[in-house]
TIMI-2910 file (N, C-alpha, C, CB; in pm, 1 decimal, decimal comma, always signed):
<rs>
+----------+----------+----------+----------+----------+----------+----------+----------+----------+----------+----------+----------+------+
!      n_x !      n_y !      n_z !     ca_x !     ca_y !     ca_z !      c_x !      c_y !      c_z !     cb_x !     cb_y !     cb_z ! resn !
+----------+----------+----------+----------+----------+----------+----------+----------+----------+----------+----------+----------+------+
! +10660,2 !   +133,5 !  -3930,1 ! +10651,4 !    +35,8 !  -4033,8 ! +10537,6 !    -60,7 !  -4001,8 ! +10784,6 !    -38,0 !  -4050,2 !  Unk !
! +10461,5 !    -85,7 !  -4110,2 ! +10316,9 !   -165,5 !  -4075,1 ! +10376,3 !   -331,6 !  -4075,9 ! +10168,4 !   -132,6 !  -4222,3 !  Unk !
! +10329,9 !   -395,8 !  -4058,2 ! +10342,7 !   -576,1 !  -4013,2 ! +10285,3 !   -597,3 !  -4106,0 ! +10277,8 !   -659,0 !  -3875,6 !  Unk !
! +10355,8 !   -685,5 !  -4187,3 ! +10222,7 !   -765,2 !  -4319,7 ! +10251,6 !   -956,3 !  -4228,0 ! +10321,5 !   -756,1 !  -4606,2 !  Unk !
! +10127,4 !   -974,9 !  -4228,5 ! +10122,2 !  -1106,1 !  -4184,9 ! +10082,3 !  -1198,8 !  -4313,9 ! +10018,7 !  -1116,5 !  -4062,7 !  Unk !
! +10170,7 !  -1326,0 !  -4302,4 ! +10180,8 !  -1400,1 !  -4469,5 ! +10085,3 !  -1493,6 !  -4386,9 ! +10364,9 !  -1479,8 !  -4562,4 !  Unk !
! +10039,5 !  -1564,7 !  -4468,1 !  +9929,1 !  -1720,0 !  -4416,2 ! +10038,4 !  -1828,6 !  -4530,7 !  +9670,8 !  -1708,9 !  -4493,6 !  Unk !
! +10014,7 !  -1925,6 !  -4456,9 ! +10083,7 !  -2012,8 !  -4527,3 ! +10013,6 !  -2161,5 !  -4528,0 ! +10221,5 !  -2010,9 !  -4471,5 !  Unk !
! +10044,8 !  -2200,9 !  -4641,6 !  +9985,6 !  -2366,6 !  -4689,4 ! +10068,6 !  -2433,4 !  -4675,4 !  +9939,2 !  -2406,4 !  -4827,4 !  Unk !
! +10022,5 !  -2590,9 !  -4700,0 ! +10122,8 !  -2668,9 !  -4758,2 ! +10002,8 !  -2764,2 !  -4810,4 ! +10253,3 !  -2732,8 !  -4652,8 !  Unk !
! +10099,5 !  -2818,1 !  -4934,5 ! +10035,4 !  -2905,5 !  -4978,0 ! +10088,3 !  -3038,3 !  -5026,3 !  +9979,4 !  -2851,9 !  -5053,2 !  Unk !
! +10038,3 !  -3135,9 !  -4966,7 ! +10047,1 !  -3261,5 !  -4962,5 !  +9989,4 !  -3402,2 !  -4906,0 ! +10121,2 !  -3252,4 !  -4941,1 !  Unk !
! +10022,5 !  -3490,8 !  -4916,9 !  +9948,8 !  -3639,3 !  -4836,5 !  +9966,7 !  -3566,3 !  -4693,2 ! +10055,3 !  -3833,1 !  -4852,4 !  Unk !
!  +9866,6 !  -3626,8 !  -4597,8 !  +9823,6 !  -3660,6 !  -4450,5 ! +10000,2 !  -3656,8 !  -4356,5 !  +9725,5 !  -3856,8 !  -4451,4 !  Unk !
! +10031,2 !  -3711,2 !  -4429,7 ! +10138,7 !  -3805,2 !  -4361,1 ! +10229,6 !  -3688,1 !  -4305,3 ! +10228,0 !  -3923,4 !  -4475,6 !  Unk !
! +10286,6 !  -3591,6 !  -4434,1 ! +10328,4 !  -3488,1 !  -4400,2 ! +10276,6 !  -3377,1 !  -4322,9 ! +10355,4 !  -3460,2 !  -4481,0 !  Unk !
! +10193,2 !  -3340,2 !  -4399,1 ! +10093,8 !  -3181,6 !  -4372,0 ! +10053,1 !  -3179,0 !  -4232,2 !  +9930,5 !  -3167,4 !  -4468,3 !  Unk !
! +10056,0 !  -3288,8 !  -4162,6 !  +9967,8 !  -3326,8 !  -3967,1 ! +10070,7 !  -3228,6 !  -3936,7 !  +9980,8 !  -3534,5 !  -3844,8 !  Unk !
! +10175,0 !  -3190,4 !  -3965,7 ! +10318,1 !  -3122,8 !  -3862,0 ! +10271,8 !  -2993,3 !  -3874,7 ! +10507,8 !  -3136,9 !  -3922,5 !  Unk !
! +10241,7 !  -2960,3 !  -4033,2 ! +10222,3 !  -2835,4 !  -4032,0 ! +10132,2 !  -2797,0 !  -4040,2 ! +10266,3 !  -2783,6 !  -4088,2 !  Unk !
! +10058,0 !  -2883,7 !  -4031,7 !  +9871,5 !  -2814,7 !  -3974,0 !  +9875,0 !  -2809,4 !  -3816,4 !  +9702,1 !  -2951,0 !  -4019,2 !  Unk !
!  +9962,9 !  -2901,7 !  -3709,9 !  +9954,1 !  -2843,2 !  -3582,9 ! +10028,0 !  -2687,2 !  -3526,1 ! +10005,2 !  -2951,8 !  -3508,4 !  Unk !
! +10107,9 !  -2706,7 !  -3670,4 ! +10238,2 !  -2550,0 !  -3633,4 ! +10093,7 !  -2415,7 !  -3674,1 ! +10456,3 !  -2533,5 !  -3824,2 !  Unk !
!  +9961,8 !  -2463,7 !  -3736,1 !  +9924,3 !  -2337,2 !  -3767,7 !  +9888,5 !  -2364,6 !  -3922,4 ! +10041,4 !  -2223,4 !  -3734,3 !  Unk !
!  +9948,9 !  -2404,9 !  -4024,9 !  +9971,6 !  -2390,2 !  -4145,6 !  +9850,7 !  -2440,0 !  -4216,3 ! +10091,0 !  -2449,3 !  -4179,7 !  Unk !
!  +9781,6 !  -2383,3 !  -4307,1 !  +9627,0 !  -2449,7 !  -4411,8 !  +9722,6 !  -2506,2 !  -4436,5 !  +9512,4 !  -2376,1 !  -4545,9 !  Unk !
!  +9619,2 !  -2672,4 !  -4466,6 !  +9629,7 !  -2805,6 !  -4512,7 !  +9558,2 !  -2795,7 !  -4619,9 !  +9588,5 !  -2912,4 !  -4426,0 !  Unk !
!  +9631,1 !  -2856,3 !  -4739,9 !  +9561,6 !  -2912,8 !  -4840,8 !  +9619,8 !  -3021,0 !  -4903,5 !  +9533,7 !  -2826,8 !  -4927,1 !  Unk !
!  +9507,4 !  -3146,1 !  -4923,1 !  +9548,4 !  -3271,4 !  -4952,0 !  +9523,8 !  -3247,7 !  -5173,2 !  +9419,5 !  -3412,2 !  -4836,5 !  Unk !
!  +9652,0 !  -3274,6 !  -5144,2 !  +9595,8 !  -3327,2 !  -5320,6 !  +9476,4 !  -3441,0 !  -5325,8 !  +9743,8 !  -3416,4 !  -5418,7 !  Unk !
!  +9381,5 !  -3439,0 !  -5420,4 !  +9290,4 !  -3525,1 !  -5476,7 !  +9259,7 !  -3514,1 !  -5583,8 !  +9197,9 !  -3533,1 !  -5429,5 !  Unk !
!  +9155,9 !  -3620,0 !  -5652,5 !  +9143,9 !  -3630,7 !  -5825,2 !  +9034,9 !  -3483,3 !  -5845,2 !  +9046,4 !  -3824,8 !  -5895,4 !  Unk !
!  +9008,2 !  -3454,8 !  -5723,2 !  +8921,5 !  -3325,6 !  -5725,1 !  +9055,9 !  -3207,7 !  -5700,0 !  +8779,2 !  -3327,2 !  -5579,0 !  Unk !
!  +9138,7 !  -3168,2 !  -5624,1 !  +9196,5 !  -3111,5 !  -5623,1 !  +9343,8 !  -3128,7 !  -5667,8 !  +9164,3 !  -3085,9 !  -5543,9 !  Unk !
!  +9359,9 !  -3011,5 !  -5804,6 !  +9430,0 !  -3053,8 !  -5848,5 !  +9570,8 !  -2959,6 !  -5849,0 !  +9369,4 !  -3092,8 !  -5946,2 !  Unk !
!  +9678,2 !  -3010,2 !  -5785,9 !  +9809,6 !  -2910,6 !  -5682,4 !  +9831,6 !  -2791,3 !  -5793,8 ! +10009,0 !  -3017,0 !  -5642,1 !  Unk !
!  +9832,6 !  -2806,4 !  -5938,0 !  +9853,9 !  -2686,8 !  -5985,5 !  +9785,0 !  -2554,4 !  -6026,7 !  +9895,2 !  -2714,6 !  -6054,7 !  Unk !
!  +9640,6 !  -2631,8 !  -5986,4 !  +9511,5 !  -2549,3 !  -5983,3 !  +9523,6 !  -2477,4 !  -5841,0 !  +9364,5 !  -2648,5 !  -5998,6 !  Unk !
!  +9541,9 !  -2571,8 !  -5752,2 !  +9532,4 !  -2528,8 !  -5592,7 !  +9660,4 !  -2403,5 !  -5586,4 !  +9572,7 !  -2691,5 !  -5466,5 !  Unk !
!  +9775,6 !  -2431,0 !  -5661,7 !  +9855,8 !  -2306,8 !  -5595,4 !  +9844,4 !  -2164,9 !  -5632,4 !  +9989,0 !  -2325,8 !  -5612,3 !  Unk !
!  +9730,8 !  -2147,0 !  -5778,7 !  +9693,5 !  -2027,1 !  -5873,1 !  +9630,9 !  -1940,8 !  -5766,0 !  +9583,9 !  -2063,4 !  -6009,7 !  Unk !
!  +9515,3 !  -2092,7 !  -5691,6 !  +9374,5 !  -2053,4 !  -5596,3 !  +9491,5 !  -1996,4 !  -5484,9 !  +9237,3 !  -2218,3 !  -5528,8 !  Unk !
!  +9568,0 !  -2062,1 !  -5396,7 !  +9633,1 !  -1995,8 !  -5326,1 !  +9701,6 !  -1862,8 !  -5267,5 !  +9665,0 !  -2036,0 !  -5341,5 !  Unk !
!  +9740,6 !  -1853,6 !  -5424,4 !  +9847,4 !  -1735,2 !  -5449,8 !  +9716,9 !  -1613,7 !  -5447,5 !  +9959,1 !  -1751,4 !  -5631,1 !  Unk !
!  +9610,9 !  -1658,8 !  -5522,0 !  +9486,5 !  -1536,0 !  -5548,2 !  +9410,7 !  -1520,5 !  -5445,9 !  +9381,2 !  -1560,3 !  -5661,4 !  Unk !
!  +9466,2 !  -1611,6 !  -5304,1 !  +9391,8 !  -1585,5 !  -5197,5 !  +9484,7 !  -1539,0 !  -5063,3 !  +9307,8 !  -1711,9 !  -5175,1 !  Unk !
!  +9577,6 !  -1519,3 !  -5114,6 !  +9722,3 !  -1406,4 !  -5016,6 !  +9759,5 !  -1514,7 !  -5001,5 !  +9712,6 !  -1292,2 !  -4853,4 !  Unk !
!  +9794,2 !  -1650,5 !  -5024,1 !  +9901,9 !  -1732,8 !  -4945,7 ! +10066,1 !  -1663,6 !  -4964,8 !  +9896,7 !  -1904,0 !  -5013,0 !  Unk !
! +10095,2 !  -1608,1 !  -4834,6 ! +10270,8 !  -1597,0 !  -4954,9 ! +10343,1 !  -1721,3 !  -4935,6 ! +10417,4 !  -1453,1 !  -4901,7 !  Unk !
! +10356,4 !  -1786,4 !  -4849,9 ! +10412,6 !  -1887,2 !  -4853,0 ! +10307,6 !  -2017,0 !  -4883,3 ! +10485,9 !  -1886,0 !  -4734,2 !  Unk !
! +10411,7 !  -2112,1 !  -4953,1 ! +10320,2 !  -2255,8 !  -5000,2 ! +10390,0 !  -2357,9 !  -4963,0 ! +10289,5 !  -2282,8 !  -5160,0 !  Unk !
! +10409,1 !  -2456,4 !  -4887,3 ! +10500,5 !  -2606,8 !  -4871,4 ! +10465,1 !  -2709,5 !  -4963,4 ! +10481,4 !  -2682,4 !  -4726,9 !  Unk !
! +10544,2 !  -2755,0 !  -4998,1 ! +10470,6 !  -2830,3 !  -5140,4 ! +10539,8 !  -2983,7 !  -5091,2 ! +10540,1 !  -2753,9 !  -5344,0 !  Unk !
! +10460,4 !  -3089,2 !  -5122,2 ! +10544,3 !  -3211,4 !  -5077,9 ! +10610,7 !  -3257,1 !  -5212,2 ! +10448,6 !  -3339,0 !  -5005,1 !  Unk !
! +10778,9 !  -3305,3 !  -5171,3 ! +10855,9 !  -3264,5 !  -5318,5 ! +10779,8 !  -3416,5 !  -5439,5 ! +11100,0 !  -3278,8 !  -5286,6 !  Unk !
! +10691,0 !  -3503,8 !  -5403,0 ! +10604,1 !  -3585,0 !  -5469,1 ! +10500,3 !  -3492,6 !  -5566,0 ! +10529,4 !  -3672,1 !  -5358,5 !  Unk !
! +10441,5 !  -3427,4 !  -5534,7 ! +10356,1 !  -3313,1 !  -5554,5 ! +10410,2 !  -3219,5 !  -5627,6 ! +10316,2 !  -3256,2 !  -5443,8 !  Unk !
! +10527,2 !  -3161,7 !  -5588,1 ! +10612,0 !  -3036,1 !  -5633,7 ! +10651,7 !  -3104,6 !  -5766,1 ! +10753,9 !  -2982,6 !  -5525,1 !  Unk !
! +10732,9 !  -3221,5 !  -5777,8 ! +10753,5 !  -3282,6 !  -5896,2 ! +10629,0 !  -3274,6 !  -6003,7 ! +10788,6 !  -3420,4 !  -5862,0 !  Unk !
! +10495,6 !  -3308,6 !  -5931,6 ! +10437,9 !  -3343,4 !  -6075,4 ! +10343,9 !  -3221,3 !  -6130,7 ! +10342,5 !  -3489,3 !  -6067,1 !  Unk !
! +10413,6 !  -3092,3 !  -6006,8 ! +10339,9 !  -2975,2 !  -6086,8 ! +10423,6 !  -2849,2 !  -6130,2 ! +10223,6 !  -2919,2 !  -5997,5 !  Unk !
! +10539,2 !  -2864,5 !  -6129,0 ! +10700,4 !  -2784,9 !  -6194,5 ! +10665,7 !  -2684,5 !  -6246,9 ! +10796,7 !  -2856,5 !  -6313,9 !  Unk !
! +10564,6 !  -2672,0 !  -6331,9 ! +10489,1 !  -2604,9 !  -6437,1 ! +10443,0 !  -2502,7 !  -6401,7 ! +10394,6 !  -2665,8 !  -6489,0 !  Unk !
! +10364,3 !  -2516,4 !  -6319,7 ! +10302,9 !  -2427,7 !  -6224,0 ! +10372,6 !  -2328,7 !  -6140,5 ! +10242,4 !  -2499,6 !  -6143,3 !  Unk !
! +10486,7 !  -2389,7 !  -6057,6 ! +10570,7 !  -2348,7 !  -6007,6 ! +10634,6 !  -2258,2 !  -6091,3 ! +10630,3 !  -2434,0 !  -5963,0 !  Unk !
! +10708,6 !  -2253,3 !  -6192,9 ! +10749,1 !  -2172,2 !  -6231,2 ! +10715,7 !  -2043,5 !  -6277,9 ! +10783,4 !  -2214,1 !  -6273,7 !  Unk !
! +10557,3 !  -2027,9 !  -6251,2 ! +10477,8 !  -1922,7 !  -6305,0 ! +10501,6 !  -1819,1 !  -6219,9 ! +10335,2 !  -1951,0 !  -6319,1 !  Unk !
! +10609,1 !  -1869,1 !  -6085,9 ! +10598,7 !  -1732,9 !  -5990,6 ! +10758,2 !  -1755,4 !  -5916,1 ! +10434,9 !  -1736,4 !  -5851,5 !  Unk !
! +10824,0 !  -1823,3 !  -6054,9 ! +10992,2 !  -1793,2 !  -6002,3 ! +11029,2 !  -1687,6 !  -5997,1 ! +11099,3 !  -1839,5 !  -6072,2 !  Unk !
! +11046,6 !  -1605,7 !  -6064,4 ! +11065,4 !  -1430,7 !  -6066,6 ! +10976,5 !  -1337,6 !  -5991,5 ! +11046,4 !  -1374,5 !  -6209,4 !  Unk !
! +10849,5 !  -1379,1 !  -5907,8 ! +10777,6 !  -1330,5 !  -5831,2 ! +10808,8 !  -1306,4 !  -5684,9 ! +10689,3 !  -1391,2 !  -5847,9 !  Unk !
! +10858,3 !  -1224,0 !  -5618,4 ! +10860,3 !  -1250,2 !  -5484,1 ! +10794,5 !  -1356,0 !  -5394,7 ! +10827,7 !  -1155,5 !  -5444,8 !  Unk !
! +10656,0 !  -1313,8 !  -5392,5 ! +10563,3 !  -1415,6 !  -5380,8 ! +10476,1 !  -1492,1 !  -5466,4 ! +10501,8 !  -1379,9 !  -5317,5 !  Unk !
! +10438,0 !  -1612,8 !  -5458,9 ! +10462,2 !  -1662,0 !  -5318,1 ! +10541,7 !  -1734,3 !  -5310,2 ! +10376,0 !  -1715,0 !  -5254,9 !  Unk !
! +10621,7 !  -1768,4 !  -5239,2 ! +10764,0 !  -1847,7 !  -5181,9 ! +10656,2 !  -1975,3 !  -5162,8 ! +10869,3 !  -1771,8 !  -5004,0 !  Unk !
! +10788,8 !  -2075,2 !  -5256,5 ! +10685,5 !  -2196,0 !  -5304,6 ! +10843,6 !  -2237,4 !  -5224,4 ! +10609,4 !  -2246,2 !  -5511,4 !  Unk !
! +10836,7 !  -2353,4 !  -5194,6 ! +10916,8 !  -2451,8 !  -5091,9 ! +10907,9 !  -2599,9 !  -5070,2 ! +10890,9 !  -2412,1 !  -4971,2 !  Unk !
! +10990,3 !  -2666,0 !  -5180,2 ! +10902,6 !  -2820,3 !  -5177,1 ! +11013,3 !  -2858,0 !  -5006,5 ! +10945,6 !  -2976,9 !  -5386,5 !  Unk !
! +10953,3 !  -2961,7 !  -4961,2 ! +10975,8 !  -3049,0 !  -4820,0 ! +10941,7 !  -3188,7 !  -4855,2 ! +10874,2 !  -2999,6 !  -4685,2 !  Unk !
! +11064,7 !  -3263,0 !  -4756,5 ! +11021,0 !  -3393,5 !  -4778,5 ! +10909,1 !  -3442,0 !  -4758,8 ! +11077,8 !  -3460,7 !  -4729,0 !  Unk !
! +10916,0 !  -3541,7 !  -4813,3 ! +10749,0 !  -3689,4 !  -4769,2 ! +10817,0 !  -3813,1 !  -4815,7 ! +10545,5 !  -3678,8 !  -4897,9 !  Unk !
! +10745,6 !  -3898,6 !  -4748,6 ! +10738,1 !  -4028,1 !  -4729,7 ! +10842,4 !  -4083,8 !  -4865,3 ! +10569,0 !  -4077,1 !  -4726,7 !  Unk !
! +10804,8 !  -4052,0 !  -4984,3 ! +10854,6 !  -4143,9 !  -5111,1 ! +10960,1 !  -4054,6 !  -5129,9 ! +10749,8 !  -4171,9 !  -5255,5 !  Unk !
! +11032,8 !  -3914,9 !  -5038,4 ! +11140,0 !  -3910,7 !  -5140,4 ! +11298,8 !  -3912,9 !  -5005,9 ! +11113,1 !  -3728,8 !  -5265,8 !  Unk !
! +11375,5 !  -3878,1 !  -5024,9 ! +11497,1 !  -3879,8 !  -4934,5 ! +11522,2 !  -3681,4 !  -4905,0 ! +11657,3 !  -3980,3 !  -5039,9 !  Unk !
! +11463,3 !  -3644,5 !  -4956,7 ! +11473,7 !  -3497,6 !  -4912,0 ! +11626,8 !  -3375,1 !  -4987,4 ! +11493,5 !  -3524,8 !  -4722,2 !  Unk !
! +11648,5 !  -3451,4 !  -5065,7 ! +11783,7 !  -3437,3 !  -5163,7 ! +11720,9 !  -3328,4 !  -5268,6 ! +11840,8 !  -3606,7 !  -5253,5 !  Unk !
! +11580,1 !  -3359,6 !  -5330,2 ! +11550,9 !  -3242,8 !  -5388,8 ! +11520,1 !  -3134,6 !  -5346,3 ! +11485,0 !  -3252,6 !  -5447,6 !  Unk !
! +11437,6 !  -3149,7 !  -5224,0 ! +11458,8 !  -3033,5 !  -5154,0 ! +11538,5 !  -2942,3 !  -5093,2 ! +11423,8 !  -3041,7 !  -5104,5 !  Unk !
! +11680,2 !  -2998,9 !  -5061,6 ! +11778,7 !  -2976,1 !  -5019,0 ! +11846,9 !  -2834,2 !  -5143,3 ! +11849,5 !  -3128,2 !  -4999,9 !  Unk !
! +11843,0 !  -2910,2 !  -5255,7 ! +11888,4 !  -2863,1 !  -5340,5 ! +11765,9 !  -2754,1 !  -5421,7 ! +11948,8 !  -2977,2 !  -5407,2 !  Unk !
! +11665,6 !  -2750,6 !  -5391,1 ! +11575,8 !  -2655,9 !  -5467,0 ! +11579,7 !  -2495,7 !  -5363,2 ! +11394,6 !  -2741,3 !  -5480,2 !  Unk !
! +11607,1 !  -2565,1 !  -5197,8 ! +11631,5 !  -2403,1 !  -5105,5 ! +11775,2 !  -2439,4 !  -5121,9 ! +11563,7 !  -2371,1 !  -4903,4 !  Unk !
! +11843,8 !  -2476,0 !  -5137,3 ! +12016,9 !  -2394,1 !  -5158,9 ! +12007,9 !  -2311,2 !  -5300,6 ! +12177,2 !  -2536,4 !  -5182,5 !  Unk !
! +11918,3 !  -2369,3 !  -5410,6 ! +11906,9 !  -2239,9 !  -5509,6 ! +11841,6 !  -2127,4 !  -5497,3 ! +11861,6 !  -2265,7 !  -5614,2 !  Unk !
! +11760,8 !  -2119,9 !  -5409,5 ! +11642,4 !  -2021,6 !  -5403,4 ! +11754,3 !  -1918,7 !  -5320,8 ! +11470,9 !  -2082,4 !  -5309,6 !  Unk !
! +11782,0 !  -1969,7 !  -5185,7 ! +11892,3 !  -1897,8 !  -5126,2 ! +12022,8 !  -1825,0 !  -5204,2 ! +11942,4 !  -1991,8 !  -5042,4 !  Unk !
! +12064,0 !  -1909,4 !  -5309,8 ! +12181,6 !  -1852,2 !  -5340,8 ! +12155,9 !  -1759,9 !  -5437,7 ! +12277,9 !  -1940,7 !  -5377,7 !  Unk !
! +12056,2 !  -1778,0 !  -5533,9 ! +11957,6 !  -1665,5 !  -5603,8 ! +11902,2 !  -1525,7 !  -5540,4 ! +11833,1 !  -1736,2 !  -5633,7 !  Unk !
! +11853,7 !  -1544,2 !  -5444,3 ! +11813,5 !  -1442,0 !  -5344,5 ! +11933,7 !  -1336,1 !  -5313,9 ! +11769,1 !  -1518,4 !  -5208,1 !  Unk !
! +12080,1 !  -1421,0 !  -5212,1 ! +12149,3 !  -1324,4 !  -5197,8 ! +12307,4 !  -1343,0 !  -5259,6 ! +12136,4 !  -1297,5 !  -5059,7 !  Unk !
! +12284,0 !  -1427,7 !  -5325,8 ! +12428,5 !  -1458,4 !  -5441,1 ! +12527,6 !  -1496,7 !  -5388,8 ! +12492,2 !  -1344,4 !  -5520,3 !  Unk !
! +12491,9 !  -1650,3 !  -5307,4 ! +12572,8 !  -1660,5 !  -5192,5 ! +12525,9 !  -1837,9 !  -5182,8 ! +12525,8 !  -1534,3 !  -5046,1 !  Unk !
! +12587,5 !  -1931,6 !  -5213,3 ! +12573,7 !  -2071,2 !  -5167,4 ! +12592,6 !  -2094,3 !  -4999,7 ! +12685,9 !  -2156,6 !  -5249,2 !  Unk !
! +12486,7 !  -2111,9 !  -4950,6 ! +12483,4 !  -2106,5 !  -4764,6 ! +12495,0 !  -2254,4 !  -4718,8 ! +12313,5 !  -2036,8 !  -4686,2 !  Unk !
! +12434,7 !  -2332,7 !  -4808,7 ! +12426,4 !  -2515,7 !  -4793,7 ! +12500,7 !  -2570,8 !  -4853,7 ! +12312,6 !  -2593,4 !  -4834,6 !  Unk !
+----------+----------+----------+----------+----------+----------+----------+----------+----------+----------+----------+----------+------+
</rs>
């Protein structure tokens, strides 16, 4: 069986992304130039399978996101930051999980 190796992003403010740019992970900062729902199209069309989305970010691009709910990849994953308590995130991987194997785990 061959190894597929995924690359993975995240995208969000500094504050977050430092963790997962030392674990390895492309950094990308939202800016008025880069814009998160443009960046995850570019992503996805450049093998990201996985994406970390900061759930500030993830909120204001939903839209986007949903263009690849029924897609295997790429496994989009909002994570906390600074402005939120981590409650949406909590609750966006207990659906993804229980969708996946039809099974509430959290």
């Amino acid at each position: 069986m061959t190894e597929r190796k995924m690359k993975a992003a995240i995208i969000g403010p500094k504050s977050v992304a430092a963790l997962y740019g030392a674990a390895g992970v492309a950094v990308f900062e939202p800016t008025e130039d880069v814009v998160p729902s443009k960046l995850i199209s570019k992503l996805y069309a450049d093998g990201y399978g996985i994406i970390f989305i900061a759930e500030t970010v993830y909120k204001r691009c939903e839209d986007a996101v949903k263009k690849y709910i029924n897609d295997p990849y790429p496994i989009i994953i909002p994570v906390p930051d600074d402005n939120s308590d981590g409650t949406f995130s909590k609750d966006r991987i207990a659906a993804n999980i229980k969708k996946a194997i039809g099974s509430d785990l959290i």
